[in-house]
Legacy VTK file of the C-alpha trace (Angstrom):
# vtk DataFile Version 3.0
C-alpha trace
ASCII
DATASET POLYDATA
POINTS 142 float
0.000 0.000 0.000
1.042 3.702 -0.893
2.028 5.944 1.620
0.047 9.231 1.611
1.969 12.340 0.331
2.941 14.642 2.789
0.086 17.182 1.448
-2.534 14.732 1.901
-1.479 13.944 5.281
-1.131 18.145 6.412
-4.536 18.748 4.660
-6.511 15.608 6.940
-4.576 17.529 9.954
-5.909 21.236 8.971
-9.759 21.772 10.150
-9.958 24.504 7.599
-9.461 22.388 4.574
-11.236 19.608 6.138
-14.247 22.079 6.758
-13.992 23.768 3.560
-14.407 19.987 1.583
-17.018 18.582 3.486
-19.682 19.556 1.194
-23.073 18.480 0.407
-22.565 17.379 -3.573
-26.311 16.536 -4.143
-27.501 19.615 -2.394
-24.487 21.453 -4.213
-25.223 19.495 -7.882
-29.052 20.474 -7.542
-28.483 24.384 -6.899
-25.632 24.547 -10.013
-28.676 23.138 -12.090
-31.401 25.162 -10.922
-29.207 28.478 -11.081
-27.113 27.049 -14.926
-30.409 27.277 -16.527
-30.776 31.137 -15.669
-27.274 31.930 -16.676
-27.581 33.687 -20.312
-25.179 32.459 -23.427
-22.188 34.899 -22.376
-22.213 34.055 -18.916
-22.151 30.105 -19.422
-19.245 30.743 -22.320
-17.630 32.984 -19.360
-18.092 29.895 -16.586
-17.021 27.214 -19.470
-13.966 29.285 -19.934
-12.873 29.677 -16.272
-14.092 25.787 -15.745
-11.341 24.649 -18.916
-9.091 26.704 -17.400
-8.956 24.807 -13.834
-9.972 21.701 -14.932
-6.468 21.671 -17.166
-4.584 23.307 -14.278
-3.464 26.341 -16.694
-3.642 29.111 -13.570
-5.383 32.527 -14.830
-6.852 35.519 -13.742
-10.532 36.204 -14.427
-12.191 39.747 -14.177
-16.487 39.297 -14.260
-17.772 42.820 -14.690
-21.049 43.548 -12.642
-22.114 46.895 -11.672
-22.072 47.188 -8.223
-25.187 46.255 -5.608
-25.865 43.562 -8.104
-29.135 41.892 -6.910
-27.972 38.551 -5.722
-28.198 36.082 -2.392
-24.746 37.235 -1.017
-25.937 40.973 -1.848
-29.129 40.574 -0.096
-27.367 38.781 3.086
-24.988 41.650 3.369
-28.009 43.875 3.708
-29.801 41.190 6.671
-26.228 41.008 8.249
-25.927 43.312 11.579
-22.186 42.096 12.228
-19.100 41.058 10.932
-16.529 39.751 12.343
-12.822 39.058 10.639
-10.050 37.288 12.397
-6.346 37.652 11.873
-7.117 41.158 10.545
-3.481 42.294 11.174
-2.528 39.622 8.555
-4.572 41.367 6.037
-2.986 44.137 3.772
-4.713 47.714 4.336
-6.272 47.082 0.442
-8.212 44.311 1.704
-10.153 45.984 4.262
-10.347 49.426 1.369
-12.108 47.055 -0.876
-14.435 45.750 1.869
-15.480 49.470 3.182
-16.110 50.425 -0.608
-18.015 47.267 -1.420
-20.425 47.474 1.593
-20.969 51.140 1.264
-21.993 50.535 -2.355
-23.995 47.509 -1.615
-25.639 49.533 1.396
-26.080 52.703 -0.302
-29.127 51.243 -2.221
-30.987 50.768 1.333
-29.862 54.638 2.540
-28.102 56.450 0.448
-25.805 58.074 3.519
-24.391 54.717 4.242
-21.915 55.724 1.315
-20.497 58.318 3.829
-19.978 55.944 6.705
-17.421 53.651 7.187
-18.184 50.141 6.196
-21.448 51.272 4.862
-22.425 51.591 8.283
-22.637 48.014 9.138
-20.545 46.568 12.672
-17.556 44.952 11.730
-14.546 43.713 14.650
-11.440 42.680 13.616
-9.561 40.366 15.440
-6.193 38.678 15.779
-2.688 39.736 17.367
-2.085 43.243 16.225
1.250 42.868 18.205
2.701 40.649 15.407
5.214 42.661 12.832
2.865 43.372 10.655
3.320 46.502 7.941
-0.164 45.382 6.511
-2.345 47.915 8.021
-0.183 50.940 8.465
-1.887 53.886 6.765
-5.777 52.488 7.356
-7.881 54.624 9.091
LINES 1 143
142 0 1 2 3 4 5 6 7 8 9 10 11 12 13 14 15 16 17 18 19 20 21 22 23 24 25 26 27 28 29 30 31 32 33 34 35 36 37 38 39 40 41 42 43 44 45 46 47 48 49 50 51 52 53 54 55 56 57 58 59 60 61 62 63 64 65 66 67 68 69 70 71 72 73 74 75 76 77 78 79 80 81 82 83 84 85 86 87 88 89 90 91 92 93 94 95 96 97 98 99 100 101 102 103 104 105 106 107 108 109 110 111 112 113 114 115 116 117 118 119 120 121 122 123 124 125 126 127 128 129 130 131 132 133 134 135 136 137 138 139 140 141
């Protein structure tokens, strides 16, 4: 019998990747049908392209325009949630956290139109983690 590889054997030990694959594939398979059929011609060539391109292992870098509140299930959440919380935010370069103020303000904006002049769109968000680790992430965000 093989021995397993030494990334098999650090991926059983981490409970992130274990978490992250322990997935429901008929629940999974029967929303990707029920939300495919909806997609129009562009955006299936668009998913076809980006599913080639991982299923052969090629790497690439994919831009998908949408203008910005886009109606969707993650949209609409963001709007229900009252609080978010990220860990190990001094890990995190400053750009990160820019791009998450900017998103929820535009995303929130749509509800009251001066949560685009608060921070974070005016939602609660804590950061957590050591913020006495050397970290030159998160210099310069205010």
């Amino acid at each position: 019998m093989p021995y397993p590889d030494a990334d098999s054997v650090s991926s059983s030990n981490n409970r992130l990747i274990t978490e992250e694959l322990d997935y429901d594939i008929p629940n999974l398979k029967s929303e990707f049908d029920r939300l495919f059929v909806s997609l129009t011609e562009e955006q299936r060539n668009i998913f076809f392209d980006i599913m080639t391109t991982v299923k052969d292992n090629k790497g690439g870098v994919f831009f998908i325009y949408g203008y910005g509140g886009t109606d969707s299930d993650l949209a609409n959440l963001v709007r229900k949630t009252s609080l978010i919380i990220w860990d190990e935010a001094p890990m995190v370069h400053k750009h990160a956290f820019e791009a998450l103020d900017r998103t929820l303000k535009d995303i929130l904006r749509r509800v009251n139109h001066t949560n685009s002049n608060t921070p974070f769109g005016g939602k609660v968000v804590v950061f957590g983690g050591d913020f006495r680790k050397n970290s030159t992430c998160c210099s310069g965000w205010q």
